[in-house]
mmCIF file of the N, C-alpha and C atoms, coordinates in Angstrom:
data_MODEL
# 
_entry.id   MODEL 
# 
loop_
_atom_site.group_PDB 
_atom_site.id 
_atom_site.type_symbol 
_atom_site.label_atom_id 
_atom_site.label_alt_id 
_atom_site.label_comp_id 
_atom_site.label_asym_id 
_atom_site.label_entity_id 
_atom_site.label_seq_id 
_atom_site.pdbx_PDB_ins_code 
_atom_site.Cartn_x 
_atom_site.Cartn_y 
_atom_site.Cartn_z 
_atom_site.occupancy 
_atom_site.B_iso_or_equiv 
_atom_site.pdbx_formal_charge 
_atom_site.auth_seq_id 
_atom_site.auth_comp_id 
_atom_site.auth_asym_id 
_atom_site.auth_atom_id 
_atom_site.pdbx_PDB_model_num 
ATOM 1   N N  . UNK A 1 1  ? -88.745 80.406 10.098 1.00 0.00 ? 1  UNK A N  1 
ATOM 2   C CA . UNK A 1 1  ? -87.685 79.733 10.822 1.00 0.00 ? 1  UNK A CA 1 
ATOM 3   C C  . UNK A 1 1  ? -86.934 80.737 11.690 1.00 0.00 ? 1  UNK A C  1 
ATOM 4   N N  . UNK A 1 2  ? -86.389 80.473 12.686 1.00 0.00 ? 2  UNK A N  1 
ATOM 5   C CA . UNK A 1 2  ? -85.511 80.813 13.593 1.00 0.00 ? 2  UNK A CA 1 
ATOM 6   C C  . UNK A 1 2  ? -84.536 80.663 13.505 1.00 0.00 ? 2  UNK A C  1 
ATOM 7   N N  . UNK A 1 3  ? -83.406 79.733 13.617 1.00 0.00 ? 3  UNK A N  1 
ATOM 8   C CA . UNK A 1 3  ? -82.156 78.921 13.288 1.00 0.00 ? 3  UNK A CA 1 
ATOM 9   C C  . UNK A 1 3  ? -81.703 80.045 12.396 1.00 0.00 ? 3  UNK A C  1 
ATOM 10  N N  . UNK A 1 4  ? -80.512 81.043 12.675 1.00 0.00 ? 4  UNK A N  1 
ATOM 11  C CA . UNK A 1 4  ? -79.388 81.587 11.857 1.00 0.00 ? 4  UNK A CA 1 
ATOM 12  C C  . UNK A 1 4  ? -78.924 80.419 10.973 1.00 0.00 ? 4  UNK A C  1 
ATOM 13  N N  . UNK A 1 5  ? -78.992 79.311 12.170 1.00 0.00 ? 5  UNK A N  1 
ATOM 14  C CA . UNK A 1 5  ? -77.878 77.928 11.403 1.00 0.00 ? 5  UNK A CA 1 
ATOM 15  C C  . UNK A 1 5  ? -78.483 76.505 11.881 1.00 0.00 ? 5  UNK A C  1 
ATOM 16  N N  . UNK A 1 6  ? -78.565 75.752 10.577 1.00 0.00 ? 6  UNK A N  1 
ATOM 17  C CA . UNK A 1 6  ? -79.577 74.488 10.771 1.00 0.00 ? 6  UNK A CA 1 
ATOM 18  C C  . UNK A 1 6  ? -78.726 73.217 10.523 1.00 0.00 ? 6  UNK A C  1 
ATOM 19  N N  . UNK A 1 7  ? -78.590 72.110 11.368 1.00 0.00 ? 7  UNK A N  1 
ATOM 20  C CA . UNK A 1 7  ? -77.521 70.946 11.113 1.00 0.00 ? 7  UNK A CA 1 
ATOM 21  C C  . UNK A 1 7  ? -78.026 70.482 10.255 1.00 0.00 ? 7  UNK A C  1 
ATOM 22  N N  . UNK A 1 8  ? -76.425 69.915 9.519  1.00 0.00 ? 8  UNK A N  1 
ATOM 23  C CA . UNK A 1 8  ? -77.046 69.036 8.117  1.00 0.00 ? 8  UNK A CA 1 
ATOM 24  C C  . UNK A 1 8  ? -76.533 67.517 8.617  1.00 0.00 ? 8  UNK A C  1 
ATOM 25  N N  . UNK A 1 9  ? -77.709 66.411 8.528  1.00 0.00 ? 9  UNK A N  1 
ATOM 26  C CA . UNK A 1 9  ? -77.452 65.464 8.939  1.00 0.00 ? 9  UNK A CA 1 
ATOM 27  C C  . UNK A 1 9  ? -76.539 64.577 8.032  1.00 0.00 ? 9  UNK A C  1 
ATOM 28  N N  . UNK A 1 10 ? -75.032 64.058 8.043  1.00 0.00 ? 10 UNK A N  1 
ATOM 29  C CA . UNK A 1 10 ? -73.790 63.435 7.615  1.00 0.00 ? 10 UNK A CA 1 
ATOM 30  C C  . UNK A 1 10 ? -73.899 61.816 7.419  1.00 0.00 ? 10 UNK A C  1 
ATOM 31  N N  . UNK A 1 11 ? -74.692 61.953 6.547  1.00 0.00 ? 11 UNK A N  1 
ATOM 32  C CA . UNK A 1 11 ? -74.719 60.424 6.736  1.00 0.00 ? 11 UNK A CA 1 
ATOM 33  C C  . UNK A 1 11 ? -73.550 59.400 6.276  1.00 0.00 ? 11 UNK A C  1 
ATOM 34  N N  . UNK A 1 12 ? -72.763 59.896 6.013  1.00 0.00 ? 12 UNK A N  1 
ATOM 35  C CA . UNK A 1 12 ? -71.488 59.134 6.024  1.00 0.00 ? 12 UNK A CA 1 
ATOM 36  C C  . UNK A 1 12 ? -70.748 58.893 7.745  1.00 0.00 ? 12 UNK A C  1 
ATOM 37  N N  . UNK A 1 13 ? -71.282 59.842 8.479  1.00 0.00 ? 13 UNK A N  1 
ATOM 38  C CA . UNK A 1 13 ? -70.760 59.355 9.348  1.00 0.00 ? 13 UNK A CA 1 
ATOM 39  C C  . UNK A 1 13 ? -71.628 58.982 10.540 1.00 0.00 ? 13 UNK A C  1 
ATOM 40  N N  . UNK A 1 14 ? -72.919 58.956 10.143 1.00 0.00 ? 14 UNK A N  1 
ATOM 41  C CA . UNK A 1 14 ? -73.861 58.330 11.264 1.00 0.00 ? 14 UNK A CA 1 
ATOM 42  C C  . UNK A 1 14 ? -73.912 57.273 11.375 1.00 0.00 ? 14 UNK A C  1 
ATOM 43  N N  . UNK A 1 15 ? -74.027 56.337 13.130 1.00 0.00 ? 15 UNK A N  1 
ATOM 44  C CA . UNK A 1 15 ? -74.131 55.152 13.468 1.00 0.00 ? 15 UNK A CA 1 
ATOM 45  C C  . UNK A 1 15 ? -76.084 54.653 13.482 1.00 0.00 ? 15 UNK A C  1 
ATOM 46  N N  . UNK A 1 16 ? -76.998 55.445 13.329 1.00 0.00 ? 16 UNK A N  1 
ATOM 47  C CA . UNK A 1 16 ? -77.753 55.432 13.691 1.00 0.00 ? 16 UNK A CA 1 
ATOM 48  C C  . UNK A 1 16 ? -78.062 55.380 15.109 1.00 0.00 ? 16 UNK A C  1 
ATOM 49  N N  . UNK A 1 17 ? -77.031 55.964 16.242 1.00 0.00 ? 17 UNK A N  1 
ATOM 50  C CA . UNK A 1 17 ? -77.700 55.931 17.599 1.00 0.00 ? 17 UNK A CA 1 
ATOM 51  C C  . UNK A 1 17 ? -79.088 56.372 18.107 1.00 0.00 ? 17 UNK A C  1 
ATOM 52  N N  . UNK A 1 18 ? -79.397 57.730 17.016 1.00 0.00 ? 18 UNK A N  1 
ATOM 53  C CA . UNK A 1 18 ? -80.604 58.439 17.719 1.00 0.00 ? 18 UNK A CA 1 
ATOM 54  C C  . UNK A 1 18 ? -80.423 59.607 18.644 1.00 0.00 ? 18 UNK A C  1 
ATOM 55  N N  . UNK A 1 19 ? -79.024 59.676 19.419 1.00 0.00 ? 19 UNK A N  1 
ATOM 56  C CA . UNK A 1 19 ? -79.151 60.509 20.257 1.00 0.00 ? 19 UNK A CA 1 
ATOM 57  C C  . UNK A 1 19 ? -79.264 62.038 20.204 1.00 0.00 ? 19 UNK A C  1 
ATOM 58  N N  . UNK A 1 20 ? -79.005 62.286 18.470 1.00 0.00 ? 20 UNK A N  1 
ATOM 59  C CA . UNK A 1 20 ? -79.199 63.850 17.871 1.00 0.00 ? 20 UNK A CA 1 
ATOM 60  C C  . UNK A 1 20 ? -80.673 63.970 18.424 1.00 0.00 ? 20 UNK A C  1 
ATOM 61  N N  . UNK A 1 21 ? -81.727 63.223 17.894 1.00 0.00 ? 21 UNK A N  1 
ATOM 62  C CA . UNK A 1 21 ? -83.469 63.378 17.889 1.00 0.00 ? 21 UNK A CA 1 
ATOM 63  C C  . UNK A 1 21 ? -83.682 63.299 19.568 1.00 0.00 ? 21 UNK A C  1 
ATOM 64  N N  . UNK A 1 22 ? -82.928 62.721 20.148 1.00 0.00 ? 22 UNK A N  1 
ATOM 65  C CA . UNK A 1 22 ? -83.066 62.172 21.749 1.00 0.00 ? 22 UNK A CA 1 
ATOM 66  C C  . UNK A 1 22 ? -82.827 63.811 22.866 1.00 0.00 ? 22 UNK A C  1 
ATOM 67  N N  . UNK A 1 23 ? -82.135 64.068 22.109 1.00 0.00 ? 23 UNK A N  1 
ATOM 68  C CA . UNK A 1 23 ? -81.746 65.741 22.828 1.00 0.00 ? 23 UNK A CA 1 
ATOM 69  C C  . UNK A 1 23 ? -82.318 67.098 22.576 1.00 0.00 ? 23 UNK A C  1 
ATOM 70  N N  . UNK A 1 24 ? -82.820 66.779 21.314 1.00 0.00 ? 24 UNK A N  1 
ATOM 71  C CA . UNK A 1 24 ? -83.622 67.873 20.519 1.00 0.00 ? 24 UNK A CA 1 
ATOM 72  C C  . UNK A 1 24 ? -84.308 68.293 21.302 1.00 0.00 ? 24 UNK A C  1 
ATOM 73  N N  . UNK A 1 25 ? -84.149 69.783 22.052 1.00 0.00 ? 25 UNK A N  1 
ATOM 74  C CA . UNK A 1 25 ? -85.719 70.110 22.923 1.00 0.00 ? 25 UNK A CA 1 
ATOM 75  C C  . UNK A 1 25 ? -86.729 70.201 21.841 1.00 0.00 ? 25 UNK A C  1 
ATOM 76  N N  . UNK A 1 26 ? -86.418 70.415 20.464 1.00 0.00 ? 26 UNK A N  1 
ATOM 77  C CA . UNK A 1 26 ? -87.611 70.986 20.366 1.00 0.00 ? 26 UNK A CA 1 
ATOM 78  C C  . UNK A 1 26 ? -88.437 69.946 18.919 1.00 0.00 ? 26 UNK A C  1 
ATOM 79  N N  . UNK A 1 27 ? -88.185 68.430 19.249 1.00 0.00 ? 27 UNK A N  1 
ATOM 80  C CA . UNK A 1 27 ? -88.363 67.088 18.212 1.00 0.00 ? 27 UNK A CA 1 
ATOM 81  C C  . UNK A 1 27 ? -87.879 67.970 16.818 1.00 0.00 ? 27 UNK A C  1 
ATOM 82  N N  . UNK A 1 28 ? -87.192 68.471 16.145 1.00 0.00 ? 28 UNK A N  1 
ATOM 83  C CA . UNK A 1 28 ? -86.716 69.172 15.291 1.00 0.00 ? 28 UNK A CA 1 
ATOM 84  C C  . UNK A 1 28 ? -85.813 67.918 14.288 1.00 0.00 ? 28 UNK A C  1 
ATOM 85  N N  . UNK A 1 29 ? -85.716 66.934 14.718 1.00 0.00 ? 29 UNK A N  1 
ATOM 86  C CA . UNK A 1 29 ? -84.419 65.449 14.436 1.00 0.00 ? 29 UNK A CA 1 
ATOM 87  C C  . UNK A 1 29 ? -85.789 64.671 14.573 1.00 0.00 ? 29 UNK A C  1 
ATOM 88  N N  . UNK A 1 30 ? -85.761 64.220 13.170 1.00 0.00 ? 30 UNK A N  1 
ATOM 89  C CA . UNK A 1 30 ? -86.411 62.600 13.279 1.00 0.00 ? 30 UNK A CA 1 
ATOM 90  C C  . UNK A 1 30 ? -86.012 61.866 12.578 1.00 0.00 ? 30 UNK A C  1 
ATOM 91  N N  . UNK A 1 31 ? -85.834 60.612 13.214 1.00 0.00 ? 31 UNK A N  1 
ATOM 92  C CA . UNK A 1 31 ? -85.243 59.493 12.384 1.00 0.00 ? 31 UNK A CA 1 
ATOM 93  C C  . UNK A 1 31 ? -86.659 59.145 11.485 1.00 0.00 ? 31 UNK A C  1 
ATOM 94  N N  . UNK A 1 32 ? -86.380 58.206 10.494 1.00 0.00 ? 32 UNK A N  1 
ATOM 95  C CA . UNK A 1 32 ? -87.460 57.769 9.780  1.00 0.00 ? 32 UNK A CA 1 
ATOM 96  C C  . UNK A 1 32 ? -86.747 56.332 9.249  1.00 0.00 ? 32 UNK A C  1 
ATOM 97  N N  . UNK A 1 33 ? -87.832 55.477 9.388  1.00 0.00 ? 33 UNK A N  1 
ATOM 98  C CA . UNK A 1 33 ? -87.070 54.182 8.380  1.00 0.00 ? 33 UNK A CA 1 
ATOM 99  C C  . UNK A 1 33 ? -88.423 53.951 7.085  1.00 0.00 ? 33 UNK A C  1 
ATOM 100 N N  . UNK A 1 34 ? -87.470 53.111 5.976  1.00 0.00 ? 34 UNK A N  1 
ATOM 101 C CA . UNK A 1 34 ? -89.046 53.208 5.061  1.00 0.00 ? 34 UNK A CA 1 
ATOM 102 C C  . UNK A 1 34 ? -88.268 51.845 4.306  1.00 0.00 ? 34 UNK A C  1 
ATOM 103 N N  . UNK A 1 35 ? -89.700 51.598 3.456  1.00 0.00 ? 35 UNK A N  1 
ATOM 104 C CA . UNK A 1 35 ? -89.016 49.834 2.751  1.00 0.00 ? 35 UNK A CA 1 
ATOM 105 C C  . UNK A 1 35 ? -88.789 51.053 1.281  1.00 0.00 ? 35 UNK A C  1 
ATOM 106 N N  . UNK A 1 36 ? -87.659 50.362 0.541  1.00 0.00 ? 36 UNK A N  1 
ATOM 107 C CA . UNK A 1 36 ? -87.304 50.628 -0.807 1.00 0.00 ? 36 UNK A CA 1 
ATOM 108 C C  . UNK A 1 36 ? -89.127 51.490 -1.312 1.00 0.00 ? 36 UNK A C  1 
ATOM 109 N N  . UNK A 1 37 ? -89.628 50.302 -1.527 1.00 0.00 ? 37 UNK A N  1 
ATOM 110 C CA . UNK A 1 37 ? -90.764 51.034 -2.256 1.00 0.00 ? 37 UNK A CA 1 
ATOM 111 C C  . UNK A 1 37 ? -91.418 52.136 -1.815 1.00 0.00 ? 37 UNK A C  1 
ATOM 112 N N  . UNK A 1 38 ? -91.400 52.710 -0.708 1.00 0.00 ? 38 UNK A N  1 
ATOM 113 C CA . UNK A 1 38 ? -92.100 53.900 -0.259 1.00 0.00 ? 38 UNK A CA 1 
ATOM 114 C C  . UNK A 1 38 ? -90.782 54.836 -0.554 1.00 0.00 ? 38 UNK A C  1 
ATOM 115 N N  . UNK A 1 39 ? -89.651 54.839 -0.878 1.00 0.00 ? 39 UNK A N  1 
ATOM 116 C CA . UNK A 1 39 ? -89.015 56.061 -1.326 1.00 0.00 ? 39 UNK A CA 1 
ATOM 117 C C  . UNK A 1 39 ? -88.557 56.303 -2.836 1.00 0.00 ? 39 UNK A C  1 
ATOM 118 N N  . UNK A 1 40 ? -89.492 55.505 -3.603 1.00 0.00 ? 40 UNK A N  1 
ATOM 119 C CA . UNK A 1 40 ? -89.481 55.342 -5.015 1.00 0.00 ? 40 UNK A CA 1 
ATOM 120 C C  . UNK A 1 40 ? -89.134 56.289 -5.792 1.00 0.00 ? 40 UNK A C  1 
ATOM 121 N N  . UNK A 1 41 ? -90.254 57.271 -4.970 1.00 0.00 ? 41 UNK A N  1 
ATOM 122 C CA . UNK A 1 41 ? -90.363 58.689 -5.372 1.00 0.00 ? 41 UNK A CA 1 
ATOM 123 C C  . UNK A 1 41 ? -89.878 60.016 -4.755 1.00 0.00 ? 41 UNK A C  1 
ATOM 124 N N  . UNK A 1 42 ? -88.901 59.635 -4.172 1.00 0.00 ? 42 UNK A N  1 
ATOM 125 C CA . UNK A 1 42 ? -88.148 60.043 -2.968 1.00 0.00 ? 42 UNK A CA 1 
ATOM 126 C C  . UNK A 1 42 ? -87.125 61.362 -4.520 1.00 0.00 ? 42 UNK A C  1 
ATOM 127 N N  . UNK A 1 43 ? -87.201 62.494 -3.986 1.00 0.00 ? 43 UNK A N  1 
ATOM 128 C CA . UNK A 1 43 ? -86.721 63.866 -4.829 1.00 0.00 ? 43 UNK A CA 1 
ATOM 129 C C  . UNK A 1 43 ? -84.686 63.128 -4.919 1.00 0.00 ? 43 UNK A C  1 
ATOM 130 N N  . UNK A 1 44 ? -83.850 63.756 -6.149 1.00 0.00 ? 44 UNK A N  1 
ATOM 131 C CA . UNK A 1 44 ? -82.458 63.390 -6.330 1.00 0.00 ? 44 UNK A CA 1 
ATOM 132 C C  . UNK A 1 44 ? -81.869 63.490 -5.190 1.00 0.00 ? 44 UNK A C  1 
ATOM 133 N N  . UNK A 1 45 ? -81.001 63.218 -4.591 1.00 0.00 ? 45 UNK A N  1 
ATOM 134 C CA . UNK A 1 45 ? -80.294 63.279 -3.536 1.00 0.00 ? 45 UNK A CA 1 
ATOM 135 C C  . UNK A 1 45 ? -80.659 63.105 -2.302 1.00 0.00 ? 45 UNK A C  1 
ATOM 136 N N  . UNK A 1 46 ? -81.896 62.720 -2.311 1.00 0.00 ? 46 UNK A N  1 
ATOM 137 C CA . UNK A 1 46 ? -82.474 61.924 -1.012 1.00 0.00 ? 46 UNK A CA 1 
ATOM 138 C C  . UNK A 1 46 ? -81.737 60.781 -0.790 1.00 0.00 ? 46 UNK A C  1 
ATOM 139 N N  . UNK A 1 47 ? -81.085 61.135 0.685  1.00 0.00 ? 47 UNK A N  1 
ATOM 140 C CA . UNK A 1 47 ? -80.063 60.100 1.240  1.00 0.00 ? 47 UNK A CA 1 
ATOM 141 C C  . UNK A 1 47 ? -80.949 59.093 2.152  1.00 0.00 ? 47 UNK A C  1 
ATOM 142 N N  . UNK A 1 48 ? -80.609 57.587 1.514  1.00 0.00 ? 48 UNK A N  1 
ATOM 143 C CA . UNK A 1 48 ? -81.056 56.940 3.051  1.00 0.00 ? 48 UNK A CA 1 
ATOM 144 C C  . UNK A 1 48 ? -79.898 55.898 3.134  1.00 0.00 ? 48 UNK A C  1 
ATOM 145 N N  . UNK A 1 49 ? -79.618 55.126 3.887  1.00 0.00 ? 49 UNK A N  1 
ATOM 146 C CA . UNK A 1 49 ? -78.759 54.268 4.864  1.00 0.00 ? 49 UNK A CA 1 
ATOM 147 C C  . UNK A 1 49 ? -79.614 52.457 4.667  1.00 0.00 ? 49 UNK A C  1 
ATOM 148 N N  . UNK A 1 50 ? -78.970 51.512 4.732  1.00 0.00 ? 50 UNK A N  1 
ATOM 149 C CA . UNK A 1 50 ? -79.032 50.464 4.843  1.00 0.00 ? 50 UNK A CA 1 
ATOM 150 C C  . UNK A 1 50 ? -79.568 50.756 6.893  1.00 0.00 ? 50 UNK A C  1 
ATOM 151 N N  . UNK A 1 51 ? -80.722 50.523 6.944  1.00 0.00 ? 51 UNK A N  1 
ATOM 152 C CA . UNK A 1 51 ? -81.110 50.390 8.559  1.00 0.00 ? 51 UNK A CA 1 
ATOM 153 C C  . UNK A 1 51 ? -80.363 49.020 9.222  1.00 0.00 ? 51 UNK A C  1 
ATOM 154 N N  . UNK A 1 52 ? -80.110 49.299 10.472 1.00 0.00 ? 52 UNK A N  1 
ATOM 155 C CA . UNK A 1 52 ? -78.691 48.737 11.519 1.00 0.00 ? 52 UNK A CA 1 
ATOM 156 C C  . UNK A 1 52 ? -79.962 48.095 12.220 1.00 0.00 ? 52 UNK A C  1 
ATOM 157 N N  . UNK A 1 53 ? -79.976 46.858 12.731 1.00 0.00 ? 53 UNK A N  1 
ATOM 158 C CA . UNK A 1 53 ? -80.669 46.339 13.997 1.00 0.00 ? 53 UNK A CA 1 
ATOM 159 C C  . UNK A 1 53 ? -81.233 45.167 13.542 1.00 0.00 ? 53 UNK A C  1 
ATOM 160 N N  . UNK A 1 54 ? -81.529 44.480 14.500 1.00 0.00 ? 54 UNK A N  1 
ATOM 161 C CA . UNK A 1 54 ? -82.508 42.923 14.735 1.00 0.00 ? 54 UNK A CA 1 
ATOM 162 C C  . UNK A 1 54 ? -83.783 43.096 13.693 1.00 0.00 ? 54 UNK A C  1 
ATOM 163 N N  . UNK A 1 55 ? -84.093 42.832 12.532 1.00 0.00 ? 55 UNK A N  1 
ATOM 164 C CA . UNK A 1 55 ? -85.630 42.810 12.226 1.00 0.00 ? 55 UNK A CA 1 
ATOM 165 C C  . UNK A 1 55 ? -85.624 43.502 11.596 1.00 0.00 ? 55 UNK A C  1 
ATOM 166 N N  . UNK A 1 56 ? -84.604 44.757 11.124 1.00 0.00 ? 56 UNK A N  1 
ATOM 167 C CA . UNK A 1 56 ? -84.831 46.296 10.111 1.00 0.00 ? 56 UNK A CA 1 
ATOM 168 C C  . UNK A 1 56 ? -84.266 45.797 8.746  1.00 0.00 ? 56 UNK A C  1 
ATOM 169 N N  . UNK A 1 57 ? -83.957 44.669 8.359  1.00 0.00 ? 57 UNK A N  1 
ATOM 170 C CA . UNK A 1 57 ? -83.318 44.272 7.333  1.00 0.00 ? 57 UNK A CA 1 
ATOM 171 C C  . UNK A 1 57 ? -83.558 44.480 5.813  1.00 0.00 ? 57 UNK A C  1 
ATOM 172 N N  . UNK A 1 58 ? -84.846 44.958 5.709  1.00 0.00 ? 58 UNK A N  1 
ATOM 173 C CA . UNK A 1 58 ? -85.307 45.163 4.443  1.00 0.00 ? 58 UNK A CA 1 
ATOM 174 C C  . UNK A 1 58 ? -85.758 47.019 4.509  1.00 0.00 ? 58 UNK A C  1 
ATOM 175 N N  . UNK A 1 59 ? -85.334 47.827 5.670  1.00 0.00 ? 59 UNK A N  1 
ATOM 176 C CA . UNK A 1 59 ? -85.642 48.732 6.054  1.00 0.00 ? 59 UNK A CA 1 
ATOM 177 C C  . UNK A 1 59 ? -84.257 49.595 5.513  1.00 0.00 ? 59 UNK A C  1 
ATOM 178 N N  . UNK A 1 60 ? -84.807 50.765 5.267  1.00 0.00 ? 60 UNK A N  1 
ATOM 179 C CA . UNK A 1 60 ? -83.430 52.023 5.011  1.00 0.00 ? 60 UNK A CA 1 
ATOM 180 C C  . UNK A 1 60 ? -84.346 53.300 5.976  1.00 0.00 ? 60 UNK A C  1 
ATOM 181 N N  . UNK A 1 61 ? -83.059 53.713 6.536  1.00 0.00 ? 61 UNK A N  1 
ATOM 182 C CA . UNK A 1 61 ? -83.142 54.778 7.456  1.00 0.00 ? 61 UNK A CA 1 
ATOM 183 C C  . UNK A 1 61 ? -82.357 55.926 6.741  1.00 0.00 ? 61 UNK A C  1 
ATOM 184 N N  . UNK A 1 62 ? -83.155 57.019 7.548  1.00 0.00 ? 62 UNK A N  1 
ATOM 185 C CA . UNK A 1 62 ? -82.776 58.317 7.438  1.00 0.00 ? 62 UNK A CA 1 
ATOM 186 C C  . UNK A 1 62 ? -82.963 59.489 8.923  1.00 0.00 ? 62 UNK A C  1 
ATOM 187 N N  . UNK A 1 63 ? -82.060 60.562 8.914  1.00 0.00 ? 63 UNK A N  1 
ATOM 188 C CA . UNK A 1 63 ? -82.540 61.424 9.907  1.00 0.00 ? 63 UNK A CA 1 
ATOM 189 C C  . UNK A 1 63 ? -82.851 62.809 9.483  1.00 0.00 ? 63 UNK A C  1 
ATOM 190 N N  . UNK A 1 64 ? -84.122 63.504 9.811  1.00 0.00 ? 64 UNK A N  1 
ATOM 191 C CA . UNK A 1 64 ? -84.503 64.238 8.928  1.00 0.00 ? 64 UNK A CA 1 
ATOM 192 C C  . UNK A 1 64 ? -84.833 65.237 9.903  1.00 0.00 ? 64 UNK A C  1 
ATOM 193 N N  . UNK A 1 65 ? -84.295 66.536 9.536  1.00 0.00 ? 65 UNK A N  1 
ATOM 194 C CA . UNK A 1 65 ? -83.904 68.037 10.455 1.00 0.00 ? 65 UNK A CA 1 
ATOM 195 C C  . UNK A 1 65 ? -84.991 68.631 9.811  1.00 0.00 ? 65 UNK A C  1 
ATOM 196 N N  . UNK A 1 66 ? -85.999 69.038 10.429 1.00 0.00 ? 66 UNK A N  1 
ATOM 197 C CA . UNK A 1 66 ? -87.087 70.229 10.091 1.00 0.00 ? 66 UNK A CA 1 
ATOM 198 C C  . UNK A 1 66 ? -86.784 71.450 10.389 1.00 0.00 ? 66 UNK A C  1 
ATOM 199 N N  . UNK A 1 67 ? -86.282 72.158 9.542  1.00 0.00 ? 67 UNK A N  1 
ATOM 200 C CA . UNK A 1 67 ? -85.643 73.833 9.384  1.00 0.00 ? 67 UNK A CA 1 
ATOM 201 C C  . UNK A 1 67 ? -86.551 74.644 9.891  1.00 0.00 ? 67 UNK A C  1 
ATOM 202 N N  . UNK A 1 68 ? -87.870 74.444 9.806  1.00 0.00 ? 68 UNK A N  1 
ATOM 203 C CA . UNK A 1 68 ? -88.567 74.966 10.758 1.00 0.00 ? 68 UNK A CA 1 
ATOM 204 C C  . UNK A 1 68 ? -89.202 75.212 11.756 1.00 0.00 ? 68 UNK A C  1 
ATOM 205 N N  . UNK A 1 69 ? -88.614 74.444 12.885 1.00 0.00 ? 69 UNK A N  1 
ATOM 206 C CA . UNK A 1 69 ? -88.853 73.813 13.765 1.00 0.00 ? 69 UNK A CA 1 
ATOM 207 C C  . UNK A 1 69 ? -87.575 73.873 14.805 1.00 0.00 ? 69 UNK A C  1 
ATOM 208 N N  . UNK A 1 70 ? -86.244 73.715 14.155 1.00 0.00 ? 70 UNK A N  1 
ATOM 209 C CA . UNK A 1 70 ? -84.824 74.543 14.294 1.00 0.00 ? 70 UNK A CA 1 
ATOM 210 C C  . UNK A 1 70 ? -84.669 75.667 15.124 1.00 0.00 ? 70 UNK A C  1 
ATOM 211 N N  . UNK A 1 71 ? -84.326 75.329 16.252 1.00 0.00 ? 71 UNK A N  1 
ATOM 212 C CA . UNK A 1 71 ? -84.062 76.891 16.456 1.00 0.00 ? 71 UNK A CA 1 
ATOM 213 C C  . UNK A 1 71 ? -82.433 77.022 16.777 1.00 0.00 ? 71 UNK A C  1 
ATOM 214 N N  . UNK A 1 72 ? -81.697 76.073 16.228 1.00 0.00 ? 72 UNK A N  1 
ATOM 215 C CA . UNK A 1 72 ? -79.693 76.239 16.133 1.00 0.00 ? 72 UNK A CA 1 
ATOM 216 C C  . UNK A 1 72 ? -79.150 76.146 17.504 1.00 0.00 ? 72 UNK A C  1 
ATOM 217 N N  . UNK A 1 73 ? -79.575 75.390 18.293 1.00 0.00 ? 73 UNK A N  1 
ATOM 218 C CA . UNK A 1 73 ? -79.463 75.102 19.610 1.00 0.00 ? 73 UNK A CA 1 
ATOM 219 C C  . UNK A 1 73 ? -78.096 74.501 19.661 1.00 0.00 ? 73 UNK A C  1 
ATOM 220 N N  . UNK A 1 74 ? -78.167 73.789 18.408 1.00 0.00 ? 74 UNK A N  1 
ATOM 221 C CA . UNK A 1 74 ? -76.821 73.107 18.735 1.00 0.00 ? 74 UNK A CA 1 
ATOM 222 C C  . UNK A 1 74 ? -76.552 71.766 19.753 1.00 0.00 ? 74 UNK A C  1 
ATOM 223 N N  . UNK A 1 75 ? -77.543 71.807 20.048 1.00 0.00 ? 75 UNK A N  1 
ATOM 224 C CA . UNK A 1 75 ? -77.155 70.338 21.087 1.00 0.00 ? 75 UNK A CA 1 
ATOM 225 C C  . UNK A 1 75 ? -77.402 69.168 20.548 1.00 0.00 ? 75 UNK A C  1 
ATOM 226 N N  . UNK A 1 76 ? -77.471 68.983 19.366 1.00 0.00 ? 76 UNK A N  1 
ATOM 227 C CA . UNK A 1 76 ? -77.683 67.885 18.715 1.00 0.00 ? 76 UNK A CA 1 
ATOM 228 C C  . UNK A 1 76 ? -76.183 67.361 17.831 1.00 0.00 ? 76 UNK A C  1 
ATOM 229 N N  . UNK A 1 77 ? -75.544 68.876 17.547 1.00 0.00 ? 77 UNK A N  1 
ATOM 230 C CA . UNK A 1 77 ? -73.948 68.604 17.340 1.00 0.00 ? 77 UNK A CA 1 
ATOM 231 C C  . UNK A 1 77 ? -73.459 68.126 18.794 1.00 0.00 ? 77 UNK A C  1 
ATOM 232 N N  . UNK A 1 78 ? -73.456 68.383 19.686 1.00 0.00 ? 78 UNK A N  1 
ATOM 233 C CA . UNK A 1 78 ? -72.595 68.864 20.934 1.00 0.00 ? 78 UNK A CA 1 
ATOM 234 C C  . UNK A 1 78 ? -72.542 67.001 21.197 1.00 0.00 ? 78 UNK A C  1 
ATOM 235 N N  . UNK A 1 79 ? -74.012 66.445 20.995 1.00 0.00 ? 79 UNK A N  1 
ATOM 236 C CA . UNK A 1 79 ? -74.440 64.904 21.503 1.00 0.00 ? 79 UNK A CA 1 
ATOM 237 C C  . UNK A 1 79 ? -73.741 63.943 20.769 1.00 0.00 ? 79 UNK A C  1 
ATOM 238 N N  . UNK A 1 80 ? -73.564 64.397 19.301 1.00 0.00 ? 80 UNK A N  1 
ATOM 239 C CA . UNK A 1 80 ? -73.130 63.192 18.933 1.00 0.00 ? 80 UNK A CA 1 
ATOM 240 C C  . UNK A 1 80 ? -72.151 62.982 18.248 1.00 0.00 ? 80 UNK A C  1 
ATOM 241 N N  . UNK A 1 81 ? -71.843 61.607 18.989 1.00 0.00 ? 81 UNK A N  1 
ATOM 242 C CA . UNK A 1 81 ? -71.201 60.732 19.175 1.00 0.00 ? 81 UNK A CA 1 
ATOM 243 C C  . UNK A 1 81 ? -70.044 60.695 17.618 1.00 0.00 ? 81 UNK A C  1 
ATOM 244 N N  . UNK A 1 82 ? -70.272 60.726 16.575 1.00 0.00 ? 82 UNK A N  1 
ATOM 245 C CA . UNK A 1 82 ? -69.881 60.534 15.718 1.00 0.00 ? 82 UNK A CA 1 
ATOM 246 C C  . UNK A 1 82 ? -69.233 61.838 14.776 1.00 0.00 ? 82 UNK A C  1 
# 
């Protein structure tokens, strides 16, 4: 890894906009959505979110920062919104 310093994604205060992953030069931010049963086995403190939108209703979202892939650019704080 590169990144001195790697964002930790807040999910207390995310809207799900996207625009952290949207700015990322380097796709380092990915959102992910999954049904209950595919995160069964999901490790303690794996955070996900009730998913926001038309049709995602049985869906939980998450945004997931690859530390290695990071290089602390920072423009993914700078973007958002929240």
């Amino acid at each position: 890894a590169i990144a001195a310093t790697v964002p930790i994604w807040k999910s207390e205060n995310c809207t799900q906009c996207n625009i952290c992953s949207f700015v990322c030069p380097h796709a380092a931010i990915r959102p992910f959505l999954a049904k209950p049963d595919e995160v069964t086995d999901a490790p303690e403190g794996y955070t996900m979110l009730k998913a926001k939108g038309p049709g995602l209703g049985e869906y939980q979202y998450r945004m997931q920062v690859a530390p290695f892939d990071c290089t602390g650019c920072q423009l993914c704080v700078s973007a958002c919104p929240d």
